[in-house]
N, CA, C and O of each residue as an XYZ file, in Angstrom:
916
protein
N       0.847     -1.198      0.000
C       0.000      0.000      0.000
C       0.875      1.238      0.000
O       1.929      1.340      0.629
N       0.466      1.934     -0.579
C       1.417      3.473     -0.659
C       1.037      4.466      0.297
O      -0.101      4.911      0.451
N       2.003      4.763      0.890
C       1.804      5.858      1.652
C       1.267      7.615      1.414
O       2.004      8.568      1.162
N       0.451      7.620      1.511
C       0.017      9.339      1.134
C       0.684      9.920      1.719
O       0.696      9.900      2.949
N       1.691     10.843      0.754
C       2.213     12.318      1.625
C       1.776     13.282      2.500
O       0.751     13.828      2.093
N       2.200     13.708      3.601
C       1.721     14.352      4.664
C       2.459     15.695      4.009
O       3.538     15.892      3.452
N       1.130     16.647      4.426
C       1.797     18.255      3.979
C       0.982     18.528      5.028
O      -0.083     18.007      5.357
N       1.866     19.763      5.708
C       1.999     20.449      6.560
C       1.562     22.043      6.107
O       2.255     22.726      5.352
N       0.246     22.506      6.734
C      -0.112     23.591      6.226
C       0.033     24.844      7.729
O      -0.151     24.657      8.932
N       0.370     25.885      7.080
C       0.615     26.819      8.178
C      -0.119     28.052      7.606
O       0.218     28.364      6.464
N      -0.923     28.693      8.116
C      -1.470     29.999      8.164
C      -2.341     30.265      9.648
O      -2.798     29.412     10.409
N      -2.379     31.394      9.732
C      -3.271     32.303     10.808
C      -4.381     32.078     10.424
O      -5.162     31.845     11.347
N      -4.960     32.033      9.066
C      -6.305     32.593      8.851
C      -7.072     30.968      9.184
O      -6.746     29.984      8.519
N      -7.842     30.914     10.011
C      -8.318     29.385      9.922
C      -9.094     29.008      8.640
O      -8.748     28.023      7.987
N     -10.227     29.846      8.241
C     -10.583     29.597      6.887
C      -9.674     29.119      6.032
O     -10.050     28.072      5.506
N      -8.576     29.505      5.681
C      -7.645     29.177      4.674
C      -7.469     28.067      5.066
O      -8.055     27.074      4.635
N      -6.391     28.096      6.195
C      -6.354     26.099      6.867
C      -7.228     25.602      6.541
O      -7.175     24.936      5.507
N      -8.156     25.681      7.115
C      -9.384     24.419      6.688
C      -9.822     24.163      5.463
O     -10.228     23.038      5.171
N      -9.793     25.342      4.439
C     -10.017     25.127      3.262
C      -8.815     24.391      2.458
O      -9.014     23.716      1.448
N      -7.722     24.580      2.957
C      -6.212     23.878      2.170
C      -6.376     22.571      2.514
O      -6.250     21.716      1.637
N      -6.682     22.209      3.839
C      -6.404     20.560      4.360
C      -7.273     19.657      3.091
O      -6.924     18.726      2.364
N      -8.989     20.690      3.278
C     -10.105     20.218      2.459
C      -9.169     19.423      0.935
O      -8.917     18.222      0.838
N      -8.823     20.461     -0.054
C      -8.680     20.472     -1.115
C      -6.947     19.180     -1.587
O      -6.777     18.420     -2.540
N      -6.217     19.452     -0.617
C      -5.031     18.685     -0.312
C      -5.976     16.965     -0.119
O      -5.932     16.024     -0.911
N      -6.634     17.041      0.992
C      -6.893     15.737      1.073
C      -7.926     15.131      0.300
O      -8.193     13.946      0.499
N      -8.672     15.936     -0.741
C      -9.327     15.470     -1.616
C      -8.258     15.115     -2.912
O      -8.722     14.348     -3.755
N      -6.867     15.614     -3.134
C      -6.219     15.598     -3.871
C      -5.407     13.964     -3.377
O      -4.655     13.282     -4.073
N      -5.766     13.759     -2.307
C      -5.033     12.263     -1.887
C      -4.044     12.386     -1.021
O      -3.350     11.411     -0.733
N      -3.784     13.935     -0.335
C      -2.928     14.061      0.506
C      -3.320     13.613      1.738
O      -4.511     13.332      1.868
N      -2.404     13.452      2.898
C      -2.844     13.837      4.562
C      -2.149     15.135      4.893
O      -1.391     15.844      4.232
N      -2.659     15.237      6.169
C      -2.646     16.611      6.393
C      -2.127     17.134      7.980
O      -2.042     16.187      8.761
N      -1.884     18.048      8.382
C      -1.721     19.074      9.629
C      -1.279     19.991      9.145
O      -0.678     20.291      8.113
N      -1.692     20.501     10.138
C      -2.297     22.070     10.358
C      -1.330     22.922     11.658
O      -0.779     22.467     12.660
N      -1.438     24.539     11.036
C      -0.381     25.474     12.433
C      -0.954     26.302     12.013
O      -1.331     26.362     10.843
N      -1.133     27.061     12.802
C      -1.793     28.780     13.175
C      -0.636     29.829     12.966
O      -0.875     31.029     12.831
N       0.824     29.215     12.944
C       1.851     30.223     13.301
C       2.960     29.870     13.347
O       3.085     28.740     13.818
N       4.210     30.546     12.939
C       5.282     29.695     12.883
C       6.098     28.842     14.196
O       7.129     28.171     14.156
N       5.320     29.121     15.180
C       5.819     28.360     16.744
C       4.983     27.340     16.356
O       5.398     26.340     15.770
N       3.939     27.511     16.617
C       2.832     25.868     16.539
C       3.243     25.527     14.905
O       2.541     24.565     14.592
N       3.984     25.877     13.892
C       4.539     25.016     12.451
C       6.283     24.340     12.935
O       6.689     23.350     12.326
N       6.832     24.738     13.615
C       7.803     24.055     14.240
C       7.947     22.916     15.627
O       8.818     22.160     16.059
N       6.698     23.264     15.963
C       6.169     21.992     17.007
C       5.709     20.511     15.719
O       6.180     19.389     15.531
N       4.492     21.368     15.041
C       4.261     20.532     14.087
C       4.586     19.664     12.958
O       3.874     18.796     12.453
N       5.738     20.018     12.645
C       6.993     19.640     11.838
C       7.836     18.498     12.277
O       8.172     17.430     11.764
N       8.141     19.314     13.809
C       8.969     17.923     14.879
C       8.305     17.137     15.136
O       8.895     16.078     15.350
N       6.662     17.084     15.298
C       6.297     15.890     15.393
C       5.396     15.314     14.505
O       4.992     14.169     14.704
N       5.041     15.954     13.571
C       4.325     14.965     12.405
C       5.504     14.407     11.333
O       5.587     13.249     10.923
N       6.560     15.741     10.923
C       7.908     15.094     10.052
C       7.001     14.943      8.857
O       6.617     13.826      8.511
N       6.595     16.211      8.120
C       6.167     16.001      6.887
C       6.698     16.098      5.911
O       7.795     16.656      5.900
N       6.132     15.596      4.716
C       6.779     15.395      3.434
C       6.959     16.687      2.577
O       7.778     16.885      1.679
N       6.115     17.416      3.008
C       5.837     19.057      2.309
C       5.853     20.171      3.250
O       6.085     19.712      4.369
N       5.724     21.283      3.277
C       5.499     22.136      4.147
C       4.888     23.632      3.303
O       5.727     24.345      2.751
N       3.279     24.061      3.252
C       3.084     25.320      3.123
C       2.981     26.197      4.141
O       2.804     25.848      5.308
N       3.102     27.565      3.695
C       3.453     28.689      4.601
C       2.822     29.949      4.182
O       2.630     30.427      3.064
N       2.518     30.415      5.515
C       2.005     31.823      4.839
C       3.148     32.469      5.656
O       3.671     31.815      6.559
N       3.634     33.968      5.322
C       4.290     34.793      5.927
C       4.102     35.780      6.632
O       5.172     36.091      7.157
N       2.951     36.725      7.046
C       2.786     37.432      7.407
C       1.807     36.406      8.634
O       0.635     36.093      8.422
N       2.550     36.021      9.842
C       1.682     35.447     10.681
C       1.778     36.011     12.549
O       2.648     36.820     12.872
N       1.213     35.692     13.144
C       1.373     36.171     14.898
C       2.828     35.562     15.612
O       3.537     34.645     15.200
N       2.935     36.110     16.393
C       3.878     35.364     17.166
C       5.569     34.839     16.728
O       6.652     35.092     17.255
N       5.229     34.093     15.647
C       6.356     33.783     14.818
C       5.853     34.156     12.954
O       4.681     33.812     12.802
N       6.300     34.581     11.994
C       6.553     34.683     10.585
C       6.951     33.560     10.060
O       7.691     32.761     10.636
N       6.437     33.408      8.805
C       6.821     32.564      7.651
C       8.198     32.476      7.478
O       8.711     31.394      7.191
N       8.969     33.663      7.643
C      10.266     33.630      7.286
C      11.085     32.701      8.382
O      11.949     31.913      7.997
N      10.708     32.871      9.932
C      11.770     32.381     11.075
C      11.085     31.174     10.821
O      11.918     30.302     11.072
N      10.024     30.625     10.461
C       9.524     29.133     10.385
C      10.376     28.288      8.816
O      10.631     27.084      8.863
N      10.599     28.844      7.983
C      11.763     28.629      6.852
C      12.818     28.513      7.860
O      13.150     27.427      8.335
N      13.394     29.739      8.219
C      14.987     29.121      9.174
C      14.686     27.986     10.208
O      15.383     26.977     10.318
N      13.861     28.188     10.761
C      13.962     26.895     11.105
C      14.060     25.719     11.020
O      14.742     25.030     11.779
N      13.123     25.143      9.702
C      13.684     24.038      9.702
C      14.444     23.595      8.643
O      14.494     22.423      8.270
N      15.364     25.030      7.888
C      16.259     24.736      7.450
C      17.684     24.586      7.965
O      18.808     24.424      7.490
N      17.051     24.728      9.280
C      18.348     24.655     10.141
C      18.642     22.783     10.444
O      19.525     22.448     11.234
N      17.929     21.902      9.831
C      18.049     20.673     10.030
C      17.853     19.533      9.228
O      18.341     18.405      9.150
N      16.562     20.506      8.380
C      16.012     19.419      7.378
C      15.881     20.000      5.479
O      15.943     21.173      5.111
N      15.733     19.030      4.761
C      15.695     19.676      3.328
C      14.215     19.679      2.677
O      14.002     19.912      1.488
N      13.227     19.383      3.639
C      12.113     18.858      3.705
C      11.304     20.551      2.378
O      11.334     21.759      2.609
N      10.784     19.876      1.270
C      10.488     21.372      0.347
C       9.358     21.982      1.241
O       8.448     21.416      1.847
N       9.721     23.442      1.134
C       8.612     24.399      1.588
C       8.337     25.293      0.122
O       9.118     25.834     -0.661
N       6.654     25.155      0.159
C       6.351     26.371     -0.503
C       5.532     27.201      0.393
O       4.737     26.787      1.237
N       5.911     28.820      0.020
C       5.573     29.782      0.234
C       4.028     30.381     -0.658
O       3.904     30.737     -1.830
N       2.948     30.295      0.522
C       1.976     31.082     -0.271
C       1.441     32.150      0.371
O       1.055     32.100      1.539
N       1.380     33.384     -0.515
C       1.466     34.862      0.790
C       0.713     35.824     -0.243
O       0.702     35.456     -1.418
N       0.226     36.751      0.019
C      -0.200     37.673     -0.341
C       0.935     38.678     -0.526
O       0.856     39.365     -1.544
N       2.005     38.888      0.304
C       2.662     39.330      0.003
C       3.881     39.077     -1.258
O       4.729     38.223     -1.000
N       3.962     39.693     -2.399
C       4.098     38.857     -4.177
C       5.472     39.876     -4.060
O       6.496     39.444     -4.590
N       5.526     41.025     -3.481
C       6.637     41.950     -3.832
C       8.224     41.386     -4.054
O       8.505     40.477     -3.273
N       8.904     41.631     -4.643
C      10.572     40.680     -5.354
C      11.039     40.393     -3.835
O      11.257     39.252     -3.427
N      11.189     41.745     -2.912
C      11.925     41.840     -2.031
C      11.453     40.182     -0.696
O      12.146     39.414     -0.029
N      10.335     40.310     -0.862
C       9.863     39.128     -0.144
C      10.158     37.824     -0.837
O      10.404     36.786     -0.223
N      10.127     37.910     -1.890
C      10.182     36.795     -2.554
C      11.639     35.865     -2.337
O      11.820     34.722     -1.919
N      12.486     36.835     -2.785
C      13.758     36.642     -2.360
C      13.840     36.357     -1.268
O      14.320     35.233     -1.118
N      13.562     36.912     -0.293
C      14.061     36.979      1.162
C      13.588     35.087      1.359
O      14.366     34.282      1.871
N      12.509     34.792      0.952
C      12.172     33.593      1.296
C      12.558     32.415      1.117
O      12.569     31.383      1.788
N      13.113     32.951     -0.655
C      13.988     31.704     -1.041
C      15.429     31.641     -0.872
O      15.999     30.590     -1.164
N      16.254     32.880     -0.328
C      17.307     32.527      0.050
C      17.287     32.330      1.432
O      18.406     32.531      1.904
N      16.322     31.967      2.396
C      16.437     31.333      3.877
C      15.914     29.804      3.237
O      15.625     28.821      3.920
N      15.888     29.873      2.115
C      15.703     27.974      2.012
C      14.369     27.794      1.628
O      13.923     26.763      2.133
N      13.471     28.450      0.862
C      12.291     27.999      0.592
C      12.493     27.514     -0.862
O      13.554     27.801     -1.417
N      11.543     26.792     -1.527
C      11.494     26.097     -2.546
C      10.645     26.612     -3.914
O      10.919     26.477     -5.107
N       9.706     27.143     -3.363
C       9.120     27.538     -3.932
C       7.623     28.894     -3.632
O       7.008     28.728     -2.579
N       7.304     29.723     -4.263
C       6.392     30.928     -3.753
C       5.407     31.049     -5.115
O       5.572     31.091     -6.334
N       4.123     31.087     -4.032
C       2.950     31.619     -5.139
C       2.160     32.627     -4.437
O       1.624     32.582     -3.330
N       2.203     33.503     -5.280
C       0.674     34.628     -4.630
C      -0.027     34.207     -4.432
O      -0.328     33.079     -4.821
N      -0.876     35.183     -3.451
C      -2.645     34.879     -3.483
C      -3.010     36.120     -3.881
O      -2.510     37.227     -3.682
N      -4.073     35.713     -4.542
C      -5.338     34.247     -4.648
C      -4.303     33.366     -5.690
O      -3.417     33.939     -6.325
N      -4.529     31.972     -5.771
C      -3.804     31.199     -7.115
C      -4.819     30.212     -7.067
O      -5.530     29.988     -6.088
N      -4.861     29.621     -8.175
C      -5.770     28.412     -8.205
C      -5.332     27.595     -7.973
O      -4.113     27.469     -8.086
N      -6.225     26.516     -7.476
C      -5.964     24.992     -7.043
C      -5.320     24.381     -7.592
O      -4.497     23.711     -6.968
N      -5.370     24.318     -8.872
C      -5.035     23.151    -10.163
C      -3.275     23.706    -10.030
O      -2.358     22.885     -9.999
N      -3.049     25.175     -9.964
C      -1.590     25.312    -10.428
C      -1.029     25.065     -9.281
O       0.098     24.591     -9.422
N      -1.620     25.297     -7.360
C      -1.006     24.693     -6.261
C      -0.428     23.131     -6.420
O       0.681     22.702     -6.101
N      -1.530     22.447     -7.006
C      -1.576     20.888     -6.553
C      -0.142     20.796     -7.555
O       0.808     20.240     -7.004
N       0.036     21.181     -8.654
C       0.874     20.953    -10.179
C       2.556     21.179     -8.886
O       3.403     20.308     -8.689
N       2.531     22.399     -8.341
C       3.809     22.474     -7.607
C       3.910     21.967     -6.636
O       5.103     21.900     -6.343
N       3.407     21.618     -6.047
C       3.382     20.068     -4.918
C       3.876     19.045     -5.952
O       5.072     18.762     -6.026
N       2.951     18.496     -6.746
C       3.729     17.025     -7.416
C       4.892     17.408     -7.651
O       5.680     16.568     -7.218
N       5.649     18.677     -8.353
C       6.602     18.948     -8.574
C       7.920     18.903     -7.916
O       8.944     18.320     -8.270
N       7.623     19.822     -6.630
C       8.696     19.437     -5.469
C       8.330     17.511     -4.679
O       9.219     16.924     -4.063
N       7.436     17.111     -4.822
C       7.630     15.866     -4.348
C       8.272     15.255     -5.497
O       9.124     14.445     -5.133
N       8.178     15.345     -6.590
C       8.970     14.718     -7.775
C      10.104     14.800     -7.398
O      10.652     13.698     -7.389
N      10.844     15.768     -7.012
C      12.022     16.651     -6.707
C      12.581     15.767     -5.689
O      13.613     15.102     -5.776
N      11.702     15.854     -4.641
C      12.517     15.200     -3.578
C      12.642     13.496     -3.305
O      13.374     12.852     -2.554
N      11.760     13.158     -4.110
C      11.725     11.483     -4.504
C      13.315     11.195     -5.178
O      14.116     10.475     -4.582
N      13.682     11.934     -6.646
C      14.420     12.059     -6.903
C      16.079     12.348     -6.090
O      17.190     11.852     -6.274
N      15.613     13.260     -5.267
C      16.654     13.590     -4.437
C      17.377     13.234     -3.242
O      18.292     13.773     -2.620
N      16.403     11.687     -3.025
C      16.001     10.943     -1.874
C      17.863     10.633     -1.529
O      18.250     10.682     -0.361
N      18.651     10.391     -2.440
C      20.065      9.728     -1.937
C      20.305     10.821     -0.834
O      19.657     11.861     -0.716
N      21.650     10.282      0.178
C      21.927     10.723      1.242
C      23.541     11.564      0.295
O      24.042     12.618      0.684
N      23.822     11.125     -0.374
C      25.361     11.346     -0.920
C      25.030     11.969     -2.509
O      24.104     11.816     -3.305
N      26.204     12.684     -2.505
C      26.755     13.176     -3.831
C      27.543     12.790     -4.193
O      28.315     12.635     -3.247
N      28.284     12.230     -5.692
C      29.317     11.729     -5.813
C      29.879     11.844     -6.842
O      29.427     11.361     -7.880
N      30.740     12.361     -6.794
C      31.575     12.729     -7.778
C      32.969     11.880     -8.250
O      33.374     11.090     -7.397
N      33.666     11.946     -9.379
C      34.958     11.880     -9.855
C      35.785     12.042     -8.663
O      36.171     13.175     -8.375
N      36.120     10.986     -7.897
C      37.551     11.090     -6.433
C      36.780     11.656     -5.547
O      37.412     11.647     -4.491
N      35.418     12.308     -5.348
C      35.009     13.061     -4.155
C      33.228     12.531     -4.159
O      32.336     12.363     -4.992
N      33.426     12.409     -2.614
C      32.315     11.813     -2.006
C      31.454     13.100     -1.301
O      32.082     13.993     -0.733
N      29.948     13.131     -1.382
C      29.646     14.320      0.151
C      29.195     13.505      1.012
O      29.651     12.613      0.296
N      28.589     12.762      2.138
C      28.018     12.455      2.810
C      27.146     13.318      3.245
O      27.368     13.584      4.426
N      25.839     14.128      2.611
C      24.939     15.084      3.651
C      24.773     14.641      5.200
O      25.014     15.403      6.137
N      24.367     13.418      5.329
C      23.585     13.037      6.846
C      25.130     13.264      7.459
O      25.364     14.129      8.302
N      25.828     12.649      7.088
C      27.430     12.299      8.509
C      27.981     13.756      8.009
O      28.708     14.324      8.825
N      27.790     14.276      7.066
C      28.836     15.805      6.720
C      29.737     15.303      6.820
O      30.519     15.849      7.599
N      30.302     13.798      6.044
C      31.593     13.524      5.519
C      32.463     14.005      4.002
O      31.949     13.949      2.885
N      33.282     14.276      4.172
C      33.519     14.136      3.135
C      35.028     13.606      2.851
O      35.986     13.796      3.600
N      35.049     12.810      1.453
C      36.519     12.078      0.980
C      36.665     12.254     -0.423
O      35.943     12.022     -1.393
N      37.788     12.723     -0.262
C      38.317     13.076     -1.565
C      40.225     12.152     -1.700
O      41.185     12.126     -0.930
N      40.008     11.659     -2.827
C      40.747     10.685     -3.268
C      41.404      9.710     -2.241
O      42.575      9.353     -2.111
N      40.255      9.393     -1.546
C      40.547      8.133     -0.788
C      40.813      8.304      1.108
O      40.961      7.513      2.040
N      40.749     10.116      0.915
C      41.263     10.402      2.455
C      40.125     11.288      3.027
O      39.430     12.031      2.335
N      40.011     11.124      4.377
C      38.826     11.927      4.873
C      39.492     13.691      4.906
O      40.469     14.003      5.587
N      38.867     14.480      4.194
C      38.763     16.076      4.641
C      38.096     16.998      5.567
O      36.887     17.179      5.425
N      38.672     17.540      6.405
C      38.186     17.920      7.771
C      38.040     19.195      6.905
O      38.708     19.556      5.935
N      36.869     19.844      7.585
C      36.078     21.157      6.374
C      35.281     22.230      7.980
O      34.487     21.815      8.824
N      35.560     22.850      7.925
C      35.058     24.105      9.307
C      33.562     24.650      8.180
O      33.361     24.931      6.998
N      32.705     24.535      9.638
C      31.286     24.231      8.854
C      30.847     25.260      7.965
O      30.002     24.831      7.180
N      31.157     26.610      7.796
C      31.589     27.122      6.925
C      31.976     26.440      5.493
O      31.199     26.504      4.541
N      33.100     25.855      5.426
C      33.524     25.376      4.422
C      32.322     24.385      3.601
O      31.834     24.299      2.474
N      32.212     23.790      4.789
C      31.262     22.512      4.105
C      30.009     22.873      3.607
O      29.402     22.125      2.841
N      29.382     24.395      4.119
C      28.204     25.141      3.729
C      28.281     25.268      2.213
O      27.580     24.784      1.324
N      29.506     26.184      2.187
C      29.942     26.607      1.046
C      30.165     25.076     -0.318
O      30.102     24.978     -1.543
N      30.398     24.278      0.692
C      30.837     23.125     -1.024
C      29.300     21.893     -1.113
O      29.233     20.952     -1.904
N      28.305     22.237     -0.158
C      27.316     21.437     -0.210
C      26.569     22.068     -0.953
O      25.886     21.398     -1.728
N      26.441     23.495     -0.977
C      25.607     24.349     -1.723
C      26.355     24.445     -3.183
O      25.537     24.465     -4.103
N      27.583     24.501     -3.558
C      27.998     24.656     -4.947
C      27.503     22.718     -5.528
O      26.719     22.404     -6.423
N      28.245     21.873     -4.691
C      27.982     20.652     -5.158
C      26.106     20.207     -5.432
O      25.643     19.439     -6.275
N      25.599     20.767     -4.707
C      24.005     20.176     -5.084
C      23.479     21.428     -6.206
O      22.324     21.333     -6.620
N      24.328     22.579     -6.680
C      24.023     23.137     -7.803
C      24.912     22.627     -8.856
O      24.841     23.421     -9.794
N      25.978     21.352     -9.218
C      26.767     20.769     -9.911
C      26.527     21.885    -11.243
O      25.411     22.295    -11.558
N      27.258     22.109    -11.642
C      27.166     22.827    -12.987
C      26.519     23.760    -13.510
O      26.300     23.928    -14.710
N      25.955     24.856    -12.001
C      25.458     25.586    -12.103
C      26.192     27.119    -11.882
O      27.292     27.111    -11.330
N      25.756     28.105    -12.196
C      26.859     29.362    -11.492
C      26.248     29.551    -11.092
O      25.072     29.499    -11.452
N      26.880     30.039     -9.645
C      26.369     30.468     -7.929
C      26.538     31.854     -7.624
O      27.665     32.332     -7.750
N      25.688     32.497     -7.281
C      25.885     33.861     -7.032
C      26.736     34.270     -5.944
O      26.665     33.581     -4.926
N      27.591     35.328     -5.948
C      28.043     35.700     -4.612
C      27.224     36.206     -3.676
O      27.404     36.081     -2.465
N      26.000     36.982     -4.375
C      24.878     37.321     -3.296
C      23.853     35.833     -2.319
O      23.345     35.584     -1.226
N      24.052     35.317     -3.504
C      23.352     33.730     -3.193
C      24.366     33.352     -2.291
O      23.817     33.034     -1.237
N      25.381     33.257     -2.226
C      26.259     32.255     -1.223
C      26.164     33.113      0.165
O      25.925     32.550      1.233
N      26.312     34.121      0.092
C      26.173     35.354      1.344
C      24.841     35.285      1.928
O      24.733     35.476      3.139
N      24.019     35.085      1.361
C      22.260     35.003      2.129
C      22.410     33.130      2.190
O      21.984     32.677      3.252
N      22.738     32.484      1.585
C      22.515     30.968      2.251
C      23.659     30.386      3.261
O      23.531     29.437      4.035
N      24.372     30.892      3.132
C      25.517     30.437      4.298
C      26.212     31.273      4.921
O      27.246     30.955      5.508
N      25.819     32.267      4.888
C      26.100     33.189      5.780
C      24.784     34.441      6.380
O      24.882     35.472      7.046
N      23.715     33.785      5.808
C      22.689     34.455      6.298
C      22.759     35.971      6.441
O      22.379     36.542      7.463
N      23.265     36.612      5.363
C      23.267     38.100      5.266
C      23.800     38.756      6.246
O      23.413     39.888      6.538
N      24.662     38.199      6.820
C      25.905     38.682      8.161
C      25.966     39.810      7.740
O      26.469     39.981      6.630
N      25.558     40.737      8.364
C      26.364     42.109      8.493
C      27.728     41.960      8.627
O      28.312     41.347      9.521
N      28.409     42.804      7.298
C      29.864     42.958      7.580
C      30.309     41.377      6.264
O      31.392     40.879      5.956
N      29.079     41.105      5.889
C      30.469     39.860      4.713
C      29.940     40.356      3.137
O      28.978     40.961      2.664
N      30.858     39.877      2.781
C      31.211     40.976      1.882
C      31.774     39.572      0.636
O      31.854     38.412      1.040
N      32.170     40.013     -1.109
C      32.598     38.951     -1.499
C      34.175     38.915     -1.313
O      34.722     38.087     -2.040
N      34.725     39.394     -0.772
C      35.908     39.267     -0.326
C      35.957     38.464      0.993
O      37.040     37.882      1.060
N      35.129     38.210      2.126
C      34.786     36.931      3.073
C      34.301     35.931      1.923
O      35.061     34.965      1.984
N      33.523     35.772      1.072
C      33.321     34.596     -0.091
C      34.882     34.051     -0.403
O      35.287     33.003      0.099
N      35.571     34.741     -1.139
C      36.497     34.716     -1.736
C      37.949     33.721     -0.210
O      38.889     32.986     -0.511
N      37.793     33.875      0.312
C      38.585     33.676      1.417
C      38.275     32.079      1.739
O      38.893     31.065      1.413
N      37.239     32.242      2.401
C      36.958     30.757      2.019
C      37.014     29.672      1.698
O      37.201     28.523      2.099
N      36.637     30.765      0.156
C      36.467     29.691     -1.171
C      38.441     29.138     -1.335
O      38.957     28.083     -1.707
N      38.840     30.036     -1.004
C      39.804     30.078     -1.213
C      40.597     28.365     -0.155
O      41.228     27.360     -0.483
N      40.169     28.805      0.842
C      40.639     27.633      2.017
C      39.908     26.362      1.935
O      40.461     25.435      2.527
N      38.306     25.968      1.084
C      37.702     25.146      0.695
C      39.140     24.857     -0.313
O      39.863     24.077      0.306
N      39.557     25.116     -1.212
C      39.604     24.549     -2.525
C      41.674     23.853     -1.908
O      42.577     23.054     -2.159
N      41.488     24.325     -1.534
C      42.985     23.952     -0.577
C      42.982     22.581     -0.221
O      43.964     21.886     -0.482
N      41.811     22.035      0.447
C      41.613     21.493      1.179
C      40.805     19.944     -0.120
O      40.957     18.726     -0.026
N      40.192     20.571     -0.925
C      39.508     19.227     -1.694
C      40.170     19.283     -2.745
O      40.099     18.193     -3.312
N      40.747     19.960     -3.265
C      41.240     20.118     -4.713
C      42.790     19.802     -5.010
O      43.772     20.528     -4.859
N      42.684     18.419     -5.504
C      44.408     17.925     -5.392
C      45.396     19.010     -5.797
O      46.394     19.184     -5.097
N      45.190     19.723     -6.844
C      46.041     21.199     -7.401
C      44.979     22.160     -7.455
O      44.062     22.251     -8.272
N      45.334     23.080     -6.143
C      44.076     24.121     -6.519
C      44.714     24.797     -7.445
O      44.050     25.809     -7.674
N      45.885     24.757     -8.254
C      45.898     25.694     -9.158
C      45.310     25.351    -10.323
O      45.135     26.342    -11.031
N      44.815     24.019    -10.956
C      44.116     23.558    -12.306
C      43.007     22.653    -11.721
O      43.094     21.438    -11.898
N      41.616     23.356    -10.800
C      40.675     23.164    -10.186
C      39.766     21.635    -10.935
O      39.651     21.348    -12.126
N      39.344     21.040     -9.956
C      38.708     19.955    -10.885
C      37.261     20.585    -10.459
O      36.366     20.708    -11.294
N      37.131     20.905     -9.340
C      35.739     20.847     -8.853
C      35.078     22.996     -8.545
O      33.973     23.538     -8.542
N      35.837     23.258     -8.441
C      35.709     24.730     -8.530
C      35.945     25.700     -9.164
O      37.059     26.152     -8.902
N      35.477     26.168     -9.790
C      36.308     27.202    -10.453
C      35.283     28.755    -10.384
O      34.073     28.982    -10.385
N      36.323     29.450    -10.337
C      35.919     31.356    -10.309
C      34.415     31.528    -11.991
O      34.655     31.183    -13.147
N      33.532     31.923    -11.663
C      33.030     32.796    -12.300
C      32.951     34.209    -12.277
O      32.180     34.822    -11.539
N      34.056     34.946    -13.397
C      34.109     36.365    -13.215
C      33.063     37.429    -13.246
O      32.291     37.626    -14.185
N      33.114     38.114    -12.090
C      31.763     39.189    -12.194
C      30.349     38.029    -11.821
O      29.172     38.387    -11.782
N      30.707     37.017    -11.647
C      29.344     36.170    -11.109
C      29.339     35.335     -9.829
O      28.388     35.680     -9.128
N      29.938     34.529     -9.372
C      30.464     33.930     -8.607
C      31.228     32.423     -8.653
O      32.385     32.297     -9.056
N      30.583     31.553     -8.283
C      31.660     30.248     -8.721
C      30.601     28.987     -9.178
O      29.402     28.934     -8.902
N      31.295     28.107     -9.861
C      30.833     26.954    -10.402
C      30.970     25.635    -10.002
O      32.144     25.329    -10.214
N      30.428     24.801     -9.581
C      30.959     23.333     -9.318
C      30.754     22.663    -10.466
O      29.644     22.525    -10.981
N      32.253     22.033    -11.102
C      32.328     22.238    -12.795
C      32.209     20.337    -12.448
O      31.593     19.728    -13.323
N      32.635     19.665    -11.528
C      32.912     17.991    -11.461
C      31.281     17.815    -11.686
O      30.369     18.479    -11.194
N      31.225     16.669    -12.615
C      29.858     15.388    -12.950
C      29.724     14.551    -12.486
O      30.492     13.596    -12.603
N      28.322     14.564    -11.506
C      27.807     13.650    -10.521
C      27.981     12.100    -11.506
O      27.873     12.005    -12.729
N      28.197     11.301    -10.786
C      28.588      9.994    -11.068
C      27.797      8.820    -10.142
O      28.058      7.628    -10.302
């Protein structure tokens, strides 16, 4: 028998809750429910759902500190659904780790479409490891081995090469690396990027001078150029 995905719905407005659980579990989902981002982080730790929606503008705790939160542990997809549509929010949401954002009002049909989507996503994404050409990641243990020897990485470091490695062949922003692993620290700058990056590539890269796995994008930021294997 297959298990129905549990999504985790969070808003203030109870109408909305009750109307999301409605439409979710007619769609074949299961369900719980939070009023707020304190009661969506109780609810999280103990139901451990497969999805997570959010509204942002809520009491007590925000959409946004309920994203840090449980990106402080888990990769579990959150989408964002808010009335609030403006760039500045938008952003803000997806670089604390959200997955995905839709305005309101949106229709049903295009909600349910980005649910299958990120569960597609994370079915797919289910391995614990990345693996590359001579280099291993371990996400769960935060191991990592590169050509046969374990690399000790200051969590910093390992922020920085878990986030380039699960974008494999993508270019990474320096603003992007500064809001996801360094959470918009006052005071870092891409010259703290650069430093780093610099002591990461020391450390995994048999010759950091002819990079296998890193390399500089000028005026953009950097690339993880190695093919998952």
């Amino acid at each position: 028998m297959t298990i129905a995905p549990l999504i985790l719905v969070v808003d203030d407005d109870p109408a909305i809750r009750d109307s999301m659980a409605r439409e979710l579990q007619a769609g074949g989902y299961t369900t719980a429910v939070a009023s707020d981002g304190l009661d969506g982080v109780r609810a999280f730790e103990s139901h451990a759902p497969d999805l997570v929606l959010t509204d942002l503008s809520m009491p007590r705790s925000d959409g946004f500190e309920l994203i840090t939160a449980i990106r402080a542990g888990a990769r579990t997809p959150i989408i964002v659904l808010s009335v609030r549509g403006n760039d500045a929010d938008k952003i803000r949401a997806l670089d604390l780790g959200a997955d995905d954002f839709v305005t309101k009002p949106f229709s049903v049909g295009e909600l349910m479409a980005r649910i299958r989507a990120q569960l597609r996503r994370l079915g797919g994404a289910a391995a614990t490891t990345l693996q590359f050409d001579d280099l291993t990641i371990d996400l769960e243990r935060r191991r990592v081995v590169q050509g046969g020897r374990d690399i000790r990485l200051t969590p910093t470091e390992y922020a920085l090469l878990e986030l380039l490695a699960s974008n494999a062949g993508k270019p990474v922003f320096t603003d992007h690396i500064i809001a996801r692993v360094w959470r918009d620290a006052p005071g870092t700058t891409a010259d703290t990027v650069r430093v780093h990056m610099s002591a990461l590539r020391k450390k995994v890269e048999p010759d950091p001078s002819s990079p296998r796995y890193i390399v500089t994008e000028p005026w953009v930021g950097y690339r993880f150029i190695a093919e998952p294997v």
